[in-house]
Structure formats: structure tokens, C-alpha cells
N, C-alpha and C positions, 0 to 999 in steps of 0.2 A: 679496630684501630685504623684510621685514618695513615694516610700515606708519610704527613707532614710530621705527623706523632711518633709515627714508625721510625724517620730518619734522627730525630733530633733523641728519639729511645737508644738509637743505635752506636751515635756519636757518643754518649753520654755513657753508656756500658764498655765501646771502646777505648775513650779513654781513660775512664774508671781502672780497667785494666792494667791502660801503660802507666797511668800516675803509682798506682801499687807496683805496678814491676820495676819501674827506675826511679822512682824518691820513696812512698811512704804506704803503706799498706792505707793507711787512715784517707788520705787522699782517694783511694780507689772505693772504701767504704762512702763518704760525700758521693760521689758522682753517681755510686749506684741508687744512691736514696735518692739525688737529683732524676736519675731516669726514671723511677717509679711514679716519683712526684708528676711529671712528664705526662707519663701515660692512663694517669687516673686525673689529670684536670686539665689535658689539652686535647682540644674537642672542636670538631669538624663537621657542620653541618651541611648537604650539599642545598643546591638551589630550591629544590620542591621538598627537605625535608622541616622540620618543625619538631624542637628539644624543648617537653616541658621539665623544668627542671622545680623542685621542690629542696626547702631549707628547713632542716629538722621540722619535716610535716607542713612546712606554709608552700604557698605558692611563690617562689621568689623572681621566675620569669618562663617567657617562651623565647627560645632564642630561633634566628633564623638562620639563613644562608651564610659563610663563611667560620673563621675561625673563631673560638671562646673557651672563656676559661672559667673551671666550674673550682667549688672549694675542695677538695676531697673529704670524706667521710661525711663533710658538714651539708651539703648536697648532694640528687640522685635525682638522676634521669630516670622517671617514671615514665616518661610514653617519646616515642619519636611517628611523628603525625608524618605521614603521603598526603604532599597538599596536593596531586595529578589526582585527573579525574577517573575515577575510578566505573568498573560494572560489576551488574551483581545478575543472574537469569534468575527466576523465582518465578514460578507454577502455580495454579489450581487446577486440582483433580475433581472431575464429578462436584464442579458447583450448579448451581440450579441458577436461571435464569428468573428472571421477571414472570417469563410467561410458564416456568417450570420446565425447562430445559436443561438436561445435563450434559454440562462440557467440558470441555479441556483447554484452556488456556496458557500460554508459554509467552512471556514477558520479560525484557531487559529495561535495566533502568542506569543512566549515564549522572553518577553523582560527584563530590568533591569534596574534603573536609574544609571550611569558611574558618573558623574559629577552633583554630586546635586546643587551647585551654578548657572549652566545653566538650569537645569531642575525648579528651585526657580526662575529664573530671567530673563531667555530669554522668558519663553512664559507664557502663564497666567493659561492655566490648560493645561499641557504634556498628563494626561492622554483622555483628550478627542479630544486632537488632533493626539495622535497615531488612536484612532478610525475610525477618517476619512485619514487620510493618506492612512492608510491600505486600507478602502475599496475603494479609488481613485484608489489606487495602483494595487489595485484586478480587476478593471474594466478596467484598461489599459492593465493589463496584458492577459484579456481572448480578448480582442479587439485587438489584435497581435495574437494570437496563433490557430492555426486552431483544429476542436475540437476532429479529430484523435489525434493530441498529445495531449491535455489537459487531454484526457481519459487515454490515454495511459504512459505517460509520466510524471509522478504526482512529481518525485523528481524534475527531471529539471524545471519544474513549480515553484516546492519550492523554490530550491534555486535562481529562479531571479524574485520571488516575495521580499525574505528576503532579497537581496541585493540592490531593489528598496526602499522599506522601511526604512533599514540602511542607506543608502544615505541622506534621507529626514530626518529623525529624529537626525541622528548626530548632529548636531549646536546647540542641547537642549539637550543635555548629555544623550543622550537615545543609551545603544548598544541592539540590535534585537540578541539575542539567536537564534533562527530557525523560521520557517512560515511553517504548514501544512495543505495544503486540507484536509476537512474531506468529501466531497460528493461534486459531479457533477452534478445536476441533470437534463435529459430531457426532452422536450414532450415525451408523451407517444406514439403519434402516430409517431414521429422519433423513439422511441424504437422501435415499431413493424418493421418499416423498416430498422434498421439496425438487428433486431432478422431475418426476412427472409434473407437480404444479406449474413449475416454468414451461413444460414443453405443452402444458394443454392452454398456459397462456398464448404462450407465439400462435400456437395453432389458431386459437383465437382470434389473434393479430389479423393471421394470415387470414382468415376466411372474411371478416368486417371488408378488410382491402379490396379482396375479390367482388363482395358486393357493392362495393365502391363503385369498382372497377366496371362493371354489367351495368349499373346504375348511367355510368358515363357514358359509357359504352351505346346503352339505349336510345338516351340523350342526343347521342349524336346519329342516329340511325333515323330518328324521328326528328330531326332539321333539314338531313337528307332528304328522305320523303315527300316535305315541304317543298322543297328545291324540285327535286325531279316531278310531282306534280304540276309545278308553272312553268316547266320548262321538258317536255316531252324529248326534245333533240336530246339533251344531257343525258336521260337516260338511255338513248340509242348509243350515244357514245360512252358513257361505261358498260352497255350488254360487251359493244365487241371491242373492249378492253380486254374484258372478263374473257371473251374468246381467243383473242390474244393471247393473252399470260396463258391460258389451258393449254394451245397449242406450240408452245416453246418445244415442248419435250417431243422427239422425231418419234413417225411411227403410232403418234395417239389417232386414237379414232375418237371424236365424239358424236353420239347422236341426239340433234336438236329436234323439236319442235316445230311443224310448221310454222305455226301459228307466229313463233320468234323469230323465225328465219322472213317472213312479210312483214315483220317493225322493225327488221332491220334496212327497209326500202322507206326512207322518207316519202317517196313519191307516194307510195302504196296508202302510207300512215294520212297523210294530205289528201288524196281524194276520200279516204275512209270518214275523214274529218269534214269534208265538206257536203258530201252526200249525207251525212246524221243531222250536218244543219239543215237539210233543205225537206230532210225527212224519206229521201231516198232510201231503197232498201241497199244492200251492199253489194255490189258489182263482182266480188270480189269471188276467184273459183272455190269449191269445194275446198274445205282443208284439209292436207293429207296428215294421216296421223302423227307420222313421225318422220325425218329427213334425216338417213342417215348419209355423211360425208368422212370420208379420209381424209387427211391433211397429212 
């Protein structure tokens, strides 16, 4: 009983009361049948509910938001509809995939009653048949779908989950807001196997890269080449780069080459180059095996 109904039952018993205590008993008989009357046809529906009401068996209306008055005996609230959108979670256990995979799926679906006279009248309880619809719906859907996209692919999943469901529940005033996977789940030993797959692809990845990388690498080792070939100085001047950077660190020793230690004398490389033109033999002393220096 509504609030409204409540106060105007209460006025109507209390003074039933004093009219029987101070004039007439009969007076107090009236007012209580007036409360009665009151409180079986004054009816109060709040903003999001929905009163189908029926008239000896017909449909006589659906009332909505605020106050109304029904007949008593001659009418009966048969359903009071939540137009608020409602959720419902509903499962498949050990469904098989496309490709015969068995999973575990867990699903929420965001709906709303449209037309509460078909929702009161077409079926007998809406709510417990959106339950199984869904998870019909959910079982067909992963028994089509191979389970690379079901993982992968979770909106498209959504949305012709939600549109299979809307279909089905239409004709009982039911509209489906959205439908969202919340978890996929697999065997564990499929997880292990697809956790090696992905890690011998990267590895994959990684290694292509690398020979990329050697490829480039080469590429650029053989332009040099090029370069240091027509240009003899440049290579003088990267050996004793290369001597440089070695000798940063105090205390190194390293032992060269004679042989590298006289290209590293332009002069020496110049006469050696112009005595081969002239066909001279090489002026140049014995070379000692090895030169070892501290730095």
C-alpha cells in the first residue's frame, strides 16, 4: 500500500471511529467500508513501474507513473512491470568451439521491459526465459566461432550475441541494451600450448630481425670498404681512432704489429706507393715481428 493510500485509510478509520463514538455507530460502519473501499482501488504507481490491470479476464489497461483507480473485485493487477534496465550473468560450461574446443564462457546482458502488456501476457515469466535464451544463444554462438576470434575478437562476439537475443525476445517486449563477455576460459594444458606458440613466434620475430640486422650491418661494412679503398688516409685515420678509443682505459698495454705501426706514417705509405710505381723494390727495413708499447 502506497503512502497516499495509507494516509487517506487512516483518516477514514479514524473517523469512522469518532462518528460511532459521538453520533451514530452506523456512521462509523460507512467510513470503515469507505477505508476499505480506499485501499483496494487507490493505487499508486511509481515512475519506472508499469500496472497491467485486467477486467473480468480482458485486458482493460496498463497504467503508468502516478496515481489511479482500479474497480475492486471487477479488476486485478496481474503483473507490475520494472521498466529500469535490468542484468541477468548466464554461462556456458564445456561448449565446443568451431574448431572443437572446450570452454568456459561467462556473459552479462544489460536489458529492459519495452512493452509491459507483452512482457504480462505473452509469456509467463520473461525473466526466466531471457536466462535461457541467452545461454542457448551463447552456445550457438561459441559452436560457430573458431576460438582465435572468440579470444580475440570479443566486441564482434558482443554484438551478434546481442542481436541473436533481440531477435528472440522481441515478441515479449523485451529490448536487449548490450551483451558482454566477461572471461573465456581454457584448459590449461591448451594454455601451455598456445603460451609455447606465441613465444617460438617472437623468437621467430627476434631472429628474422637479427638477420636483418647482419644483412644491414654487412651492407654497410662493404660501402666502407669502398671508401677506405679510394681513399687510403681515411683508413689511417680510423686504425688510430681505433688506437685511441683502446687506449682510454689507464694501464692497457697493447701489442701492435709492425707492419701497422709503418701505415701508420703517411710518409712511409708515400714513398712505398711511389717506389711500386716506378717498379722499385721496397727501401723499407726488415719488419720486426711484433711492437710491443705501453701507453
Amino acid at each position: 500500500m502506497n503512502p497516499i493510500t495509507s494516509f487517506l485509510v487512516f483518516v477514514c478509520i479514524a473517523a469512522g471511529l469518532g462518528a460511532g463514538y459521538l453520533f451514530s455507530p452506523l456512521y462509523g460502519v460507512v467510513l470503515f467500508a469507505a477505508a476499505a473501499i480506499v485501499a483496494s482501488s487507490l493505487k499508486m504507481a511509481n515512475v519506472w513501474q508499469k500496472f497491467v490491470i485486467l477486467r473480468m479476464g480482458k485486458l482493460q489497461s496498463v497504467k503508468g507513473a502516478g496515481l489511479f483507480v482500479i474497480i475492486p473485485v471487477l479488476d486485478n493487477i496481474v503483473a507490475v512491470i520494472d521498466g529500469r534496465i535490468q542484468t541477468t550473468a548466464f554461462n556456458a560450461e564445456q561448449a565446443l568451439t568451431k574448431d572443437t574446443v572446450p570452454v568456459n564462457v561467462d556473459a552479462i546482458i544489460f536489458w529492459h521491459v519495452e512493452d509491459a502488456e507483452k512482457a504480462a501476457l505473452a509469456i509467463t515469466n520473461y525473466r526466466e526465459a531471457i536466462d535461457r535464451v541467452a545461454q542457448t544463444s551463447l552456445r550457438e554462438m561459441i559452436g560457430s566461432s573458431m576460438l582465435a576470434a572468440l579470444l580475440s575478437d570479443r566486441k564482434e562476439a558482443d554484438e551478434q550475441l546481442k542481436n541473436e537475443i533481440a531477435r528472440k525476445t522481441a515478441p515479449w517486449g523485451i529490448s536487449v541494451t548490450s551483451v558482454e563477455i566477461r572471461d573465456v576460459a581454457i584448459p590449461e594444458a591448451l594454455q601451455d600450448a598456445m603460451s609455447r606458440q606465441a613465444q617460438a613466434e617472437r623468437e621467430k620475430q627476434a631472429r628474422v630481425i637479427l638477420g636483418s640486422a647482419e644483412a644491414a650491418i654487412a651492407g654497410k661494412f662493404v660501402e666502407a670498404a669502398d671508401i677506405y679503398a679510394g681513399h687510403p688516409g681515411a683508413l689511417q685515420l680510423r686504425a688510430m681512432n681505433i688506437i685511441y678509443e683502446t687506449t682510454k682505459e689507464r694501464g692497457a698495454t697493447i701489442l701492435l704489429p709492425s707492419s701497422m705501426v709503418d701505415s701508420l706514417n703517411p710518409a712511409s705509405v708515400t714513398l712505398a706507393l711511389a717506389l711500386a710505381a716506378k717498379g722499385a723494390p721496397d727501401p723499407s727495413p726488415v719488419r720486426r715481428p711484433v711492437l710491443a708499447e705501453s701507453l
